[in-house]
C-alpha positions in Angstrom: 83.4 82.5 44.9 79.9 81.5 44.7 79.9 78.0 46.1 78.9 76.7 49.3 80.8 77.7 52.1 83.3 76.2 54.4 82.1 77.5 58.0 78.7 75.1 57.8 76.4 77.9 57.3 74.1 78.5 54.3 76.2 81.2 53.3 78.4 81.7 50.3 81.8 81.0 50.1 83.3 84.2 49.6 80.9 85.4 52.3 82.3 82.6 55.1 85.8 83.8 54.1 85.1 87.6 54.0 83.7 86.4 57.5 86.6 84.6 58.8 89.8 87.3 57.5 87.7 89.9 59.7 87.4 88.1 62.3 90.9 87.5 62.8 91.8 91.0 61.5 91.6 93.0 65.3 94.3 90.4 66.3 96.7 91.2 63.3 96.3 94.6 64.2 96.6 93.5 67.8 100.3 91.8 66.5 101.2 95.4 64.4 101.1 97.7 67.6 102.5 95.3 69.6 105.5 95.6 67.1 105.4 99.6 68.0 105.2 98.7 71.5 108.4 96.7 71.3 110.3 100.3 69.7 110.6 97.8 65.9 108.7 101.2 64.4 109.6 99.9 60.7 108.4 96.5 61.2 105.2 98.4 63.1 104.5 99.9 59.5 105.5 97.5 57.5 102.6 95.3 59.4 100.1 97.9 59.3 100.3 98.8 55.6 100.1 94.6 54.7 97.3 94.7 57.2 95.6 97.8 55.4 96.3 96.2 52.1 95.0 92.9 52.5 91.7 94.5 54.0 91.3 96.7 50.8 91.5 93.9 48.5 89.3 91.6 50.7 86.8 94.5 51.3 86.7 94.8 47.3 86.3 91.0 46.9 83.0 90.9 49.5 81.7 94.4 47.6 82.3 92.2 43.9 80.5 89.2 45.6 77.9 91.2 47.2 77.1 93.1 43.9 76.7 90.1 41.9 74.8 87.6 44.2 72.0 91.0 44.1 72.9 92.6 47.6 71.6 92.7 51.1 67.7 91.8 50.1 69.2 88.4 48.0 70.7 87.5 51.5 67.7 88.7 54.2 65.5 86.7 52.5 66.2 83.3 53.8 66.8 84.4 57.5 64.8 84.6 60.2 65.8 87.6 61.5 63.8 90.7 61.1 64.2 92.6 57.4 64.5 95.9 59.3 66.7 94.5 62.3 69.1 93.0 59.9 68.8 96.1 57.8 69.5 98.8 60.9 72.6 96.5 62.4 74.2 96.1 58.5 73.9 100.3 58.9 75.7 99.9 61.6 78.6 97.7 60.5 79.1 100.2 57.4 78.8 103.3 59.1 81.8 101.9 61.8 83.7 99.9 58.8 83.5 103.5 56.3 84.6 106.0 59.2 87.7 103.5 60.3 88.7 102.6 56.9 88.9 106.9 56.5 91.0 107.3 59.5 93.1 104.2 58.7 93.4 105.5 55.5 94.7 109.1 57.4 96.4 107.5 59.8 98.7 105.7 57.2 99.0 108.6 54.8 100.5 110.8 57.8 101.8 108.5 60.2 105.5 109.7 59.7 104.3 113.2 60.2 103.2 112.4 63.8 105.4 109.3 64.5 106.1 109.5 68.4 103.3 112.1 68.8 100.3 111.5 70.8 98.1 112.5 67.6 99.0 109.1 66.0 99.2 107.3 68.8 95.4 108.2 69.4 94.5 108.0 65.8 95.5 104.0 66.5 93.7 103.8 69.3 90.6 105.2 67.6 91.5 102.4 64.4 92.0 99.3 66.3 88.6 100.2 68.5 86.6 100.6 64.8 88.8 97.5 63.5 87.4 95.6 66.6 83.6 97.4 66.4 83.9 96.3 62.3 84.8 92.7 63.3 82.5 92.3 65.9 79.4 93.6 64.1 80.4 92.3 60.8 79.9 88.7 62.7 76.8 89.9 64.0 75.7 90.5 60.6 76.7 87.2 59.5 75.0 85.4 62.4 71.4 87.4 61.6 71.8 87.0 57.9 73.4 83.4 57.7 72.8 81.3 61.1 69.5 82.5 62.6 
């Protein structure tokens, strides 16, 4: 877990995986409502809830690894980057991840409540544009903490 990653960075490994799973994770999503485009609704929330599961138990393996290796000042210290740059966009990325992973969450709980209603077809659209946001800052993250 600890070990020397695998993308050529000096980050951890679990970090470089963590890194890689949500960066691919928008276009699994991506694959899932294109399921519920096609009308295969059961195959639609079959995807999502793998999808939602796998990013619990990956979100819990980066919080274990984070925890341990002593947080966000254990990993600022060997960048570049700006303490309070790296500080205010890491904010960022959990303030997006937290509020998506609560409407996910929702979304999942009551989505046979508002199948073929706008509501949950909104509620997606607000999911897969914080699944994108997470991804996309979570990389930035990376990059500031690990690359520059």
């Amino acid at each position: 877990m600890f070990g020397v990653g695998f993308l050529g960075t000096k980050a951890p490994f679990f970090m470089d995986l963590v890194t890689l799973i949500v960066a691919v994770l928008p276009f699994l999503v991506a694959g899932a409502i294109y399921l519920a485009k096609l009308k295969k609704y059961k195959y639609h929330a079959y995807a999502q809830r793998i999808i939602f599961l796998i990013s619990v138990v990956v979100l819990t393996y980066f919080e274990t690894g984070v925890r341990v290796v002593g947080g966000f000042e254990s990993f600022i210290k060997d960048s570049t980057i700006s303490h309070d740059y790296a500080f205010l966009v890491s904010i960022l990325h959990i303030t997006i991840s937290v509020i998506t992973l609560i409407i996910w969450t929702a979304t999942l709980f009551i989505a046979h409540k508002q199948l073929m209603l706008k509501k949950h077809k909104l509620a997606g659209k607000i999911v897969s544009g914080g699944i994108v946001a997470t991804s996309l800052t979570g990389i930035w993250v990376y990059f500031l903490l690990f690359v520059f």
